[in-house]
LOVEX-441033 format. One record per residue (C-alpha): residue number from 1; residue in three letters; x, y, z. Coordinates in pm, whole numbers, plus 50000, padded with zeros to 5 digits. Example, Ala and Ser with C-alpha at 12.3 -4.5 7.8 and 13.67 -1.06 7.14 Angstrom:
REM residues 2
> 1, ALA, 51230, 49550, 50780
> 2, SER, 51367, 49894, 50714
//
This chain:
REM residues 495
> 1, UNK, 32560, 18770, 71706
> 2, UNK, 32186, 18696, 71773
> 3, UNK, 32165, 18763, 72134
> 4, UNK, 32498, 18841, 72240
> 5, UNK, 32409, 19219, 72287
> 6, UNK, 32191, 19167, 72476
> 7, UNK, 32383, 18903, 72721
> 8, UNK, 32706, 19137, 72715
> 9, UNK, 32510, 19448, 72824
> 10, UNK, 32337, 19201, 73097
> 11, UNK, 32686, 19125, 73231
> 12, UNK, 32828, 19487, 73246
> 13, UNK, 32868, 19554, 73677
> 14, UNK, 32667, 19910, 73750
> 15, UNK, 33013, 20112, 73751
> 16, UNK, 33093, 19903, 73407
> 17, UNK, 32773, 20072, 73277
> 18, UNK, 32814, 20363, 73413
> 19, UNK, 33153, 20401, 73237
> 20, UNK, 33039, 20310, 72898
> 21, UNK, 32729, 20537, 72922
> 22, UNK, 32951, 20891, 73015
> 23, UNK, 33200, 20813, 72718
> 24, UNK, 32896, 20746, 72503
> 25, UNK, 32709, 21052, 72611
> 26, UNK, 32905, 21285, 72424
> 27, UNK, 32725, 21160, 72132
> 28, UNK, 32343, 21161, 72237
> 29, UNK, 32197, 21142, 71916
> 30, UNK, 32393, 20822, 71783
> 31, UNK, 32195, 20556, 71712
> 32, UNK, 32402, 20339, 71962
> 33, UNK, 32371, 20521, 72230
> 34, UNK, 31990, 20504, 72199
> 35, UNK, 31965, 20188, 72150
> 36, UNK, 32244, 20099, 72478
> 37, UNK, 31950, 20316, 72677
> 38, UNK, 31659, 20121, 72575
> 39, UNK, 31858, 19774, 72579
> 40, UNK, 31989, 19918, 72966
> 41, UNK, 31671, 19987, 73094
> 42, UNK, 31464, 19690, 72968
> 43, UNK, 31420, 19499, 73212
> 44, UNK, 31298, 19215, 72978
> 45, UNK, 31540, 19261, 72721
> 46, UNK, 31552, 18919, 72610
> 47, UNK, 31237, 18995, 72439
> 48, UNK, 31411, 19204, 72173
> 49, UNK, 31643, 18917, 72061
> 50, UNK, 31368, 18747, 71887
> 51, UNK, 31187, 19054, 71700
> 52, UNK, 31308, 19111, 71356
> 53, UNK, 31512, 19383, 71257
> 54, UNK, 31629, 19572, 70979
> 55, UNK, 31958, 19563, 70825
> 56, UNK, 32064, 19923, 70965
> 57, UNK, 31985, 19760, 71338
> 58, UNK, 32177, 19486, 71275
> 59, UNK, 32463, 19726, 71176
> 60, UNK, 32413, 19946, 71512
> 61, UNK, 32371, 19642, 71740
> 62, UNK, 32721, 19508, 71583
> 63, UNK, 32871, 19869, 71652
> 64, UNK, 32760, 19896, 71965
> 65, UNK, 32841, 19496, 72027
> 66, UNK, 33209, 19546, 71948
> 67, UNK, 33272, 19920, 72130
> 68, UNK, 33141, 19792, 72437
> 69, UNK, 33419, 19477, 72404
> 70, UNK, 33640, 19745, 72357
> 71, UNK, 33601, 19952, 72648
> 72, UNK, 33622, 19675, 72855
> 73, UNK, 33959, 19533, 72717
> 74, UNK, 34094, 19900, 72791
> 75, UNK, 33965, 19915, 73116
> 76, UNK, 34109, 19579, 73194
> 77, UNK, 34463, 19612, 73416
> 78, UNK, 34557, 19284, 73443
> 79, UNK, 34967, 19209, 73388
> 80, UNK, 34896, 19052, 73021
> 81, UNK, 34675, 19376, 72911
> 82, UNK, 35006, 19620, 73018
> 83, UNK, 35251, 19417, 72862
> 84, UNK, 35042, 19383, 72536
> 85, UNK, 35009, 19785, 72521
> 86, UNK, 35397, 19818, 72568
> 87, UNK, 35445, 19608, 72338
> 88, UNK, 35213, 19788, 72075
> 89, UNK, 35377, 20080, 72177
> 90, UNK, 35709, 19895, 72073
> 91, UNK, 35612, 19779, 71723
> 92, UNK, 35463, 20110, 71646
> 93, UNK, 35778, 20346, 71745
> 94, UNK, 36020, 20025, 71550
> 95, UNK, 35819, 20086, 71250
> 96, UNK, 35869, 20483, 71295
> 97, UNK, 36234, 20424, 71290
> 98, UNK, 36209, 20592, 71675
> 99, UNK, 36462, 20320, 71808
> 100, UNK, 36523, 20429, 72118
> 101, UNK, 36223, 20520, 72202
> 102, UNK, 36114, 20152, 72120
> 103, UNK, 36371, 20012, 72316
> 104, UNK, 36214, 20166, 72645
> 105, UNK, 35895, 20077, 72564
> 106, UNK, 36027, 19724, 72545
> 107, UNK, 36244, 19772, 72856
> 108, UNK, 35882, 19873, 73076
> 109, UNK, 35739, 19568, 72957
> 110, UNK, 36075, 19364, 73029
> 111, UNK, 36026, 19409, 73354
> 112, UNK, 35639, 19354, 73402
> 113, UNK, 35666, 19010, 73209
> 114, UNK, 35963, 18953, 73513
> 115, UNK, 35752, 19094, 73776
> 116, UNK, 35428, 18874, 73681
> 117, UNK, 35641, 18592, 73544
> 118, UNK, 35468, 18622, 73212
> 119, UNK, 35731, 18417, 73055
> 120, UNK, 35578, 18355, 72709
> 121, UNK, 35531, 18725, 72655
> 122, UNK, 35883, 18801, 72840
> 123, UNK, 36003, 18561, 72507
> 124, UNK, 35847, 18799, 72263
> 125, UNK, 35963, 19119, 72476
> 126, UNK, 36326, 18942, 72448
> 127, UNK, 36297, 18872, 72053
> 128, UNK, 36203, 19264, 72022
> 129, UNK, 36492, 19390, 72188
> 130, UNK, 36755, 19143, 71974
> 131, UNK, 36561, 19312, 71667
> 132, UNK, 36580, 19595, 71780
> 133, UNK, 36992, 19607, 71935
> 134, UNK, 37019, 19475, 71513
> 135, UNK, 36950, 19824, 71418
> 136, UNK, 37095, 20057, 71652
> 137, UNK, 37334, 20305, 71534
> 138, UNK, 37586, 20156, 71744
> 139, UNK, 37544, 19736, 71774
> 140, UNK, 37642, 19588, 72113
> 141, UNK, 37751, 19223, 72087
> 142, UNK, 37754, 19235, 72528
> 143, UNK, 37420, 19354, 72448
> 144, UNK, 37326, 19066, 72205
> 145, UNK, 37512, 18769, 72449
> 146, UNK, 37238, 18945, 72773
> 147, UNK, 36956, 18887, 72547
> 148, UNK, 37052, 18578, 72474
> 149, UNK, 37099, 18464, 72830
> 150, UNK, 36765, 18594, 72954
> 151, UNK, 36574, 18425, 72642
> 152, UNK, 36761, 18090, 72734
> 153, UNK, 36621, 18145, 73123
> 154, UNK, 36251, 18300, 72988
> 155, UNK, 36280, 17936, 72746
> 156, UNK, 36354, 17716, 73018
> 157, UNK, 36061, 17900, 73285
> 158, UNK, 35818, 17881, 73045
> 159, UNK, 35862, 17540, 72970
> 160, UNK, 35879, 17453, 73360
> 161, UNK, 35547, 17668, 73382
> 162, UNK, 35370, 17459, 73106
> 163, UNK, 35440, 17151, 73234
> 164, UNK, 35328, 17208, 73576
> 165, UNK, 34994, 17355, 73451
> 166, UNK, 34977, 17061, 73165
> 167, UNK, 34986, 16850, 73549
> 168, UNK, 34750, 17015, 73726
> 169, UNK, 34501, 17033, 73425
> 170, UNK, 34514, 16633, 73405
> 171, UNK, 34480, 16570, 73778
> 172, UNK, 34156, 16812, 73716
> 173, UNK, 33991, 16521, 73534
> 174, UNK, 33808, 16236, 73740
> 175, UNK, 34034, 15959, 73693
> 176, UNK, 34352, 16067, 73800
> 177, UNK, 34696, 15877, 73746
> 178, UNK, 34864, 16021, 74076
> 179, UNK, 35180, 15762, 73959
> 180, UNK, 35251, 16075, 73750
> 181, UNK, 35298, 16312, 74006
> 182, UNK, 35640, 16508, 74024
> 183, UNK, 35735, 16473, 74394
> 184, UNK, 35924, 16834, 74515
> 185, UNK, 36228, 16701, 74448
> 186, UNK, 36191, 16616, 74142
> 187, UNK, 35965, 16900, 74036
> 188, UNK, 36304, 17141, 74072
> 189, UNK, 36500, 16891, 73943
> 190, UNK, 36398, 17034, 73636
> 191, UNK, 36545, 17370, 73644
> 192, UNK, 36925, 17296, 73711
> 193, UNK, 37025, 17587, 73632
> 194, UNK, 36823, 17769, 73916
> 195, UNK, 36772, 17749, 74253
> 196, UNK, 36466, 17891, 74286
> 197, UNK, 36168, 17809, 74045
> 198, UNK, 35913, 18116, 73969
> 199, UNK, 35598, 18165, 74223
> 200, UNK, 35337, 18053, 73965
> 201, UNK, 35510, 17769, 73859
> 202, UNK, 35499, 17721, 74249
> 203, UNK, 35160, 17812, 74282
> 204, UNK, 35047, 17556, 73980
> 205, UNK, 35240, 17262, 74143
> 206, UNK, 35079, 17351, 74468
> 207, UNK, 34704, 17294, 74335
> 208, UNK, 34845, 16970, 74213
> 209, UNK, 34939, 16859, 74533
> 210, UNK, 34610, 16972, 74694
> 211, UNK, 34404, 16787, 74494
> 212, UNK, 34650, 16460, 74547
> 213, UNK, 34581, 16498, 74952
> 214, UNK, 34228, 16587, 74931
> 215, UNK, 34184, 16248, 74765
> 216, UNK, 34435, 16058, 74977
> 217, UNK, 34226, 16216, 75263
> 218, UNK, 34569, 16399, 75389
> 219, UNK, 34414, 16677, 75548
> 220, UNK, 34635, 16809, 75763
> 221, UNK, 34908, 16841, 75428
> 222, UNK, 34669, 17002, 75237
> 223, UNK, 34567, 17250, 75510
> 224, UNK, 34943, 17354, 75573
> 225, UNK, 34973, 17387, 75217
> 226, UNK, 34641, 17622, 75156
> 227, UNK, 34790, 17813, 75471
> 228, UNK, 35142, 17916, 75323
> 229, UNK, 34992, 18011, 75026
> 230, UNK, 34717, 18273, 75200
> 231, UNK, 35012, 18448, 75357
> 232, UNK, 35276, 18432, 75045
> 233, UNK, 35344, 18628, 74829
> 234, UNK, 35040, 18689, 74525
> 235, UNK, 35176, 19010, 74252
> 236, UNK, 35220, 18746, 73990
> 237, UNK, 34882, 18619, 73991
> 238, UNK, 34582, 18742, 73826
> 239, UNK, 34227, 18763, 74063
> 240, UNK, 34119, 18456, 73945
> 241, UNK, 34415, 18294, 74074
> 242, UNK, 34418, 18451, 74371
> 243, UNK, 34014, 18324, 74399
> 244, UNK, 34122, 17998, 74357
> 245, UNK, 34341, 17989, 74665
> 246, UNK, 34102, 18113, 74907
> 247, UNK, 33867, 17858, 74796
> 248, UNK, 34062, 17560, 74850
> 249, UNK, 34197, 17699, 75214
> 250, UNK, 33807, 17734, 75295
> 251, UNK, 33805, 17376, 75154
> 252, UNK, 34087, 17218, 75374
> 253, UNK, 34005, 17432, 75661
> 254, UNK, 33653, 17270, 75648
> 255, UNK, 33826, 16906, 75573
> 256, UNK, 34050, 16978, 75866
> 257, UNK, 33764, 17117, 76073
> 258, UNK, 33944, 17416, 76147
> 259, UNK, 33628, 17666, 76168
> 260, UNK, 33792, 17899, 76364
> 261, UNK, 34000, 18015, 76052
> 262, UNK, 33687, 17933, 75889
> 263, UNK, 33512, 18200, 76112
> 264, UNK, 33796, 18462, 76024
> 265, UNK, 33799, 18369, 75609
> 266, UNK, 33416, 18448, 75622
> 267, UNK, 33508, 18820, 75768
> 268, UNK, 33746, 18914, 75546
> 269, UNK, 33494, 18794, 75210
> 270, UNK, 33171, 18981, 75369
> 271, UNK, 33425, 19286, 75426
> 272, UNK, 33558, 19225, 75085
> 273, UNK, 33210, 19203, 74933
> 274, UNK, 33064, 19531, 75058
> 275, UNK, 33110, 19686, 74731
> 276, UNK, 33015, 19425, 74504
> 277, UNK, 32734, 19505, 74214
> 278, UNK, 32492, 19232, 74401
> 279, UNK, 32251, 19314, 74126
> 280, UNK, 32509, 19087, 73891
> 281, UNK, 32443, 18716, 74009
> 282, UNK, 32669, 18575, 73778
> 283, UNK, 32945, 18812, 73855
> 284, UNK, 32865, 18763, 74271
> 285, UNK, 32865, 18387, 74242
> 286, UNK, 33161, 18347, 74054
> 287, UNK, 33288, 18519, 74314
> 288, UNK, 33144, 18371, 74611
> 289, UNK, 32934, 18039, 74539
> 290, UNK, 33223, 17852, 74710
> 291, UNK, 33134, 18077, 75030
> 292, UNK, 32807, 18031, 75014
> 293, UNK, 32829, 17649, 75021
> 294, UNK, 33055, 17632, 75294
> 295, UNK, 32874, 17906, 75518
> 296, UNK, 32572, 17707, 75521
> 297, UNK, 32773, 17364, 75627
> 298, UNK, 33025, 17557, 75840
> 299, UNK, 32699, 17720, 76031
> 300, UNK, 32559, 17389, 76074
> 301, UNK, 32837, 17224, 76219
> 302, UNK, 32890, 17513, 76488
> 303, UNK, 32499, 17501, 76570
> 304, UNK, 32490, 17875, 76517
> 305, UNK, 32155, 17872, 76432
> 306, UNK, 32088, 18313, 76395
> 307, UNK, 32356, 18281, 76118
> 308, UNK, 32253, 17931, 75974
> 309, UNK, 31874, 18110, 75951
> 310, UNK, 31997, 18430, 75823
> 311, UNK, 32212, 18288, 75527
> 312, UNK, 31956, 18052, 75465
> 313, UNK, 31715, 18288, 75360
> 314, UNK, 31959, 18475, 75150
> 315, UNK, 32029, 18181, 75002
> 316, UNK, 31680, 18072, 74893
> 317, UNK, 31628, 18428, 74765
> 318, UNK, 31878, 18483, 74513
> 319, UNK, 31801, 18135, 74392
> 320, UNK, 31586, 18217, 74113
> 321, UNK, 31860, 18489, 73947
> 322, UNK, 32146, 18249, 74056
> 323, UNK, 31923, 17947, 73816
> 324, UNK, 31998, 18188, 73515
> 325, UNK, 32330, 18194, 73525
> 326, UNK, 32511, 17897, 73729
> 327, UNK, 32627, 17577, 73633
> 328, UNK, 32381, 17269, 73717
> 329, UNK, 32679, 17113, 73905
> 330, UNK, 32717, 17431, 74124
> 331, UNK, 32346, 17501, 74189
> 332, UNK, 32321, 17112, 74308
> 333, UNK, 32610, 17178, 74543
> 334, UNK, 32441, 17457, 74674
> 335, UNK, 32090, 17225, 74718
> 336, UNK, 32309, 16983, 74888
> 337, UNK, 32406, 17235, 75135
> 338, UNK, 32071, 17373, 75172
> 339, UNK, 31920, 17055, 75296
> 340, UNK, 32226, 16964, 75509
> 341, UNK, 32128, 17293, 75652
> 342, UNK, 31766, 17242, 75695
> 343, UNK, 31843, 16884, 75896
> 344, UNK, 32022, 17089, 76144
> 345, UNK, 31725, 17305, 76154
> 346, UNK, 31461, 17053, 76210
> 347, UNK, 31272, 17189, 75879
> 348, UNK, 31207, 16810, 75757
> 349, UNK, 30952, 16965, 75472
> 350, UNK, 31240, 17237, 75316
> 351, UNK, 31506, 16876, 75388
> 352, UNK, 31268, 16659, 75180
> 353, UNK, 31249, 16960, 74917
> 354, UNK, 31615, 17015, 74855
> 355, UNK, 31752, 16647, 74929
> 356, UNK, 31492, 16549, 74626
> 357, UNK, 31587, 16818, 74403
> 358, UNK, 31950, 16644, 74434
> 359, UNK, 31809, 16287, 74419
> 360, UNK, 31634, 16340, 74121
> 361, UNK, 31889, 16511, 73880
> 362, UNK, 32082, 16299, 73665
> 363, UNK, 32435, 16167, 73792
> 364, UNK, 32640, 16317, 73562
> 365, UNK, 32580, 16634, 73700
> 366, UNK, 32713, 16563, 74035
> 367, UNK, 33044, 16406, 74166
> 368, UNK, 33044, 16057, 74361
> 369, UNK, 33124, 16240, 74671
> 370, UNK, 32801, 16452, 74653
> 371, UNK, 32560, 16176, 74525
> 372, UNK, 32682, 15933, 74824
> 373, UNK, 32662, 16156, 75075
> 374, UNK, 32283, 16276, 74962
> 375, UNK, 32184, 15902, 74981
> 376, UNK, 32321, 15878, 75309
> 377, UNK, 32163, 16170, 75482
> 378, UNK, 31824, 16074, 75314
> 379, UNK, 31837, 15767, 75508
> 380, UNK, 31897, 15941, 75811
> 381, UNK, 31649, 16178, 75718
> 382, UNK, 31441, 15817, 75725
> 383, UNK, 31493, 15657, 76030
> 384, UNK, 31505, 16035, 76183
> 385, UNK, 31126, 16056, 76123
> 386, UNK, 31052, 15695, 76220
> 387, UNK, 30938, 15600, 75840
> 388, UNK, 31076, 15243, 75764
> 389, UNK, 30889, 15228, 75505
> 390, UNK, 31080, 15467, 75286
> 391, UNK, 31368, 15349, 75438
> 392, UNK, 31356, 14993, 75283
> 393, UNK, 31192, 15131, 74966
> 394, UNK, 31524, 15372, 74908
> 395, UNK, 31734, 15107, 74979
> 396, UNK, 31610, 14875, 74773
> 397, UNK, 31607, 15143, 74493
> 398, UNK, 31962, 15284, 74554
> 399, UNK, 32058, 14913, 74562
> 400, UNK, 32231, 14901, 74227
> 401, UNK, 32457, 15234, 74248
> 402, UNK, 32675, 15028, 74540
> 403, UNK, 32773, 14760, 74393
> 404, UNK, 33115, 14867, 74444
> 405, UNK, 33087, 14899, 74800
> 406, UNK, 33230, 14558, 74889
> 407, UNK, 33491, 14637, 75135
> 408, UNK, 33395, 14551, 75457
> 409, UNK, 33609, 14801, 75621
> 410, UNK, 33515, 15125, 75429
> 411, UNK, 33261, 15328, 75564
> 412, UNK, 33039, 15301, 75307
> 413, UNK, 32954, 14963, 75374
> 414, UNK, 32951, 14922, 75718
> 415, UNK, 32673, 15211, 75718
> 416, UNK, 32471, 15060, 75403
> 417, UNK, 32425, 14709, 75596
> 418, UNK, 32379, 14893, 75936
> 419, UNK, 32089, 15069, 75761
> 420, UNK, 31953, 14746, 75626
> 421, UNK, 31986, 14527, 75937
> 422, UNK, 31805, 14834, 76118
> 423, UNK, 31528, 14809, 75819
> 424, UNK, 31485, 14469, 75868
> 425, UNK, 31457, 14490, 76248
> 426, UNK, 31776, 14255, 76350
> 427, UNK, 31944, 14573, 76560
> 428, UNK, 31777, 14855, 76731
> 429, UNK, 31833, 15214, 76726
> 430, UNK, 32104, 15233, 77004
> 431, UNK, 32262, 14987, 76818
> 432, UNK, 32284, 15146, 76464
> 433, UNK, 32374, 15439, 76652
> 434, UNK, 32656, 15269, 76800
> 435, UNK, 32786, 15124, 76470
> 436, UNK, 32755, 15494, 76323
> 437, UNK, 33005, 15615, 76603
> 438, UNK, 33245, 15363, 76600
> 439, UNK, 33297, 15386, 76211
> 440, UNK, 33301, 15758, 76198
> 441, UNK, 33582, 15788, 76444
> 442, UNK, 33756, 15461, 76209
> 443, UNK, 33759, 15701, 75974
> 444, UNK, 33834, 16008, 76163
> 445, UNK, 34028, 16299, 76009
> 446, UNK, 34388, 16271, 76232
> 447, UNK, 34409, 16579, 76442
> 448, UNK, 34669, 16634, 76736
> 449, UNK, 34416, 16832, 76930
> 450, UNK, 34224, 16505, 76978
> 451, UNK, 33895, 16616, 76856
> 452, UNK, 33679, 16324, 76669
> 453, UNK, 33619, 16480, 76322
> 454, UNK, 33568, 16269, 76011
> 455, UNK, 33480, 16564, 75757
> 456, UNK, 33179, 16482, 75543
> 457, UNK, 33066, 16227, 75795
> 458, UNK, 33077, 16436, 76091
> 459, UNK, 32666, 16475, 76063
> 460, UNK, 32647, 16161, 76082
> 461, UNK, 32869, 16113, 76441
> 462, UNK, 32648, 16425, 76611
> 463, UNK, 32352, 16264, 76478
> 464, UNK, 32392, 15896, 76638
> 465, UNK, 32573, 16055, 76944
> 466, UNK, 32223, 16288, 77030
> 467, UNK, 32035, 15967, 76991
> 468, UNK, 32194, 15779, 77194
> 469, UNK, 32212, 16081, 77477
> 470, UNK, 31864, 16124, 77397
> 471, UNK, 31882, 16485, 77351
> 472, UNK, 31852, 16734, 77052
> 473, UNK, 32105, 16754, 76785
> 474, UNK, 32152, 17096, 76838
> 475, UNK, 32265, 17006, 77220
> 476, UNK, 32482, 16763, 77083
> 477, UNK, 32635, 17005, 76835
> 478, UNK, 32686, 17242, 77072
> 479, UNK, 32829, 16987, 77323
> 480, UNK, 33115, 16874, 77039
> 481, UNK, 33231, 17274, 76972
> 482, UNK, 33326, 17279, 77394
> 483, UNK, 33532, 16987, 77333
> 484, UNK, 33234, 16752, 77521
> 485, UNK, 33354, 16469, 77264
> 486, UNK, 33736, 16498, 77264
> 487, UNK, 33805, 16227, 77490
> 488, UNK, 33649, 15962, 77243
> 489, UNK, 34003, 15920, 77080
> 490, UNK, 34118, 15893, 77436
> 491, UNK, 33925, 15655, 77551
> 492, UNK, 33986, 15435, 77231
> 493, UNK, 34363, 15478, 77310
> 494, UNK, 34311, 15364, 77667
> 495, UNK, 34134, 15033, 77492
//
């Protein structure tokens, strides 16, 4: 338990706290409440984890350890925690002999398990209510033969349910096997007996299929299916759920370059936010890091420099409570988007800062996607500033991790022996430039509205295009928003 107090108490929100410390109050002169006080208001409270302390302090900090769990669990309204206590309420009136009674507190949590499509606990509501119809005064065998049917459907839901998630859990690993994938036909083929299958089921399937477009670089698929599921339907998911779709619309509205919905998503969090305990960076990133990322690269994109400023600074300041608490994968994320930012920005000492802060951490902490991407933009960052020297030094030293880039068409390539032939003096700026272009629009994200945009290489495009117009990259991003660069696809059509 050595430290947990200490990290629990830490986590509470202020209105958390504030709970616990009224229901405790009635009882000033426990020992747990004191020590809740002292542990509340110490600011350095990691401090007392290491002192040593006497076996009646142990006993208190376990006490006051386990009521704290406790008031949170009761305070918790989620479907699973209301089911659960109608449930207890049904095992304790059974064992009274208070049948009826038990039977309606079974009935109220029927119908929540239906509501939230709890199916596993709708099984055990169902196998109460046969035990219970066995002891009623008066059996009913219609009774028994409805249970029956409903535990047969609750069965065959749940098993739907699991195998969806059991899906979308594998295609979470890196190396996925998208052979596997249950196309939407198939997917209800496996509830014959319905024709509908249950929203979460749905919803599960769903975040299966956006992480098979992401990959296959389907944008537009992925962005109509983020977009359905914003406006559906979301009782019978919990808040993390419902987190989980806002971040990947944010996601495939960025992929998509939609920042218009963009601009509107970023509204409705800082209105959602207002009354957020901002003094819990754990509980405010878990919340919001996914925001935060995609502010600063959504800002940079739409050269809207006040904002991109603004969030930058709130950014860099809650760094050093966010370090505490975040994941090494998210805080280099959120590096990667600071220097992005501070390209844009023309800050090349805060660029060089954050781009080597990402450099320099080990691999494994950072997805292929992220690491590539870096690499690239420090070599931009290179010929940017005119140093050829560090150009062909990081070159030579990022050498070995692309060895698989081999195919001549992918971007990847092309750019990696651009850079080198530029290095080495055998094509000039324009002419880099030029390659740049034409490959990002090769690999352009397909959008009806014509508009060149080739997601994470999109820097890249505005970049070579403001060199070539000899102008600022800020001129050039603002250019692209009017629609300055639309006619590129046009004029490749015309070719």
């Amino acid at each position: 338990m050595k430290g947990s107090l200490e990290k629990l108490i830490l986590s509470l929100t202020r209105g958390e706290r504030r709970s616990f410390s009224l229901a405790a109050k009635k009882n000033e002169s426990s020992e747990y409440y004191k020590l809740f006080n002292s542990l509340s208001s110490n600011s350095n409270s990691k401090v007392a984890v290491h002192e040593k302390k006497s076996n009646t302090t142990i006993q208190t900090r376990k006490y006051l350890y386990d009521i704290i769990l406790e008031s949170l669990i009761k305070k918790d309204d989620n479907p699973e925690s209301e089911i659960f206590h109608f449930l207890l309420r049904t095992e304790t009136l059974y064992h009274k002999f208070m049948i009826k009674e038990a039977w309606n507190e079974a009935t109220k949590a029927e119908l929540l398990a239906k509501k939230y499509e709890r199916y596993g606990l709708l099984i055990e509501v169902i196998s109460w209510k046969k035990r219970i119809n066995l002891n009623v005064e008066v059996y009913s065998e219609e009774e028994s033969q409805d249970l029956e049917n409903k535990m047969n459907i609750a069965v065959v839901n749940q098993g739907i349910l699991l195998k969806t998630i059991d899906q979308f859990q594998s295609f979470l690993k890196p190396k996925q096997d998208f052979k596997s994938l249950l196309m939407p036909k198939d997917f209800r083929r496996l509830n014959p007996d319905s024709n509908s299958v249950s929203f979460r089921t749905t919803y599960y399937y769903n975040r299966t299929l956006i992480i098979y477009y992401l990959q296959k670089r389907e944008y537009e698929s992925c962005y109509k299916i983020t977009s359905e599921m914003m406006i559906g339907s979301k009782e019978a998911l919990d808040l993390s759920e419902i987190d989980e779709i806002g971040k990947a619309h944010l996601e495939s509205c960025f992929r998509y370059g939609d920042f218009k919905e963009i601009k509107i998503l970023f509204k409705k969090y800082d209105e959602s936010i207002k009354n957020l305990d901002k003094n819990n960076p754990k509980r405010l990133d878990l919340y919001s890091f996914v925001v935060v990322i995609f502010k600063l690269m959504s800002y940079s994109l739409l050269g809207e420099l006040d904002l991109l400023k603004s969030e930058v600074t709130t950014v860099e300041s809650s760094l050093p409570k966010w370090s505490s608490v975040l994941p090494k994968k998210i805080l280099l994320s959120i590096s990667f988007s600071l220097f992005y930012a501070y390209f844009i920005l023309g800050d090349n000492k805060k660029f060089r800062k954050y781009i080597n802060i990402v450099l320099n951490e080990e691999r494994k902490f950072m997805s292929n996607e992220l690491f590539e991407q870096s690499v690239f933009q420090s070599l931009i960052g290179n010929i940017d500033r005119g140093d050829i020297g560090l150009l062909i030094y990081n070159l030579n030293a990022l050498q070995k991790h692309f060895v698989d880039f081999t195919d001549e068409n992918k971007f990847q390539f092309i750019f990696l022996q651009a850079c080198k032939n530029y290095a080495h003096q055998k094509i000039t700026l324009n002419e880099l430039c030029s390659i740049i272009i034409d490959v990002v629009v090769a690999n352009r994200v397909d959008r009806t509205d014509g508009v060149v945009y080739s997601d994470n290489y999109q820097i890249f495009f505005l970049w070579a295009k403001s060199k070539l117009d000899k102008e600022s990259l800020i001129t050039t991003i603002e250019k692209w928003n009017r629609g300055y660069y639309n006619l590129v696809l046009e004029e490749e059509n015309l070719n």
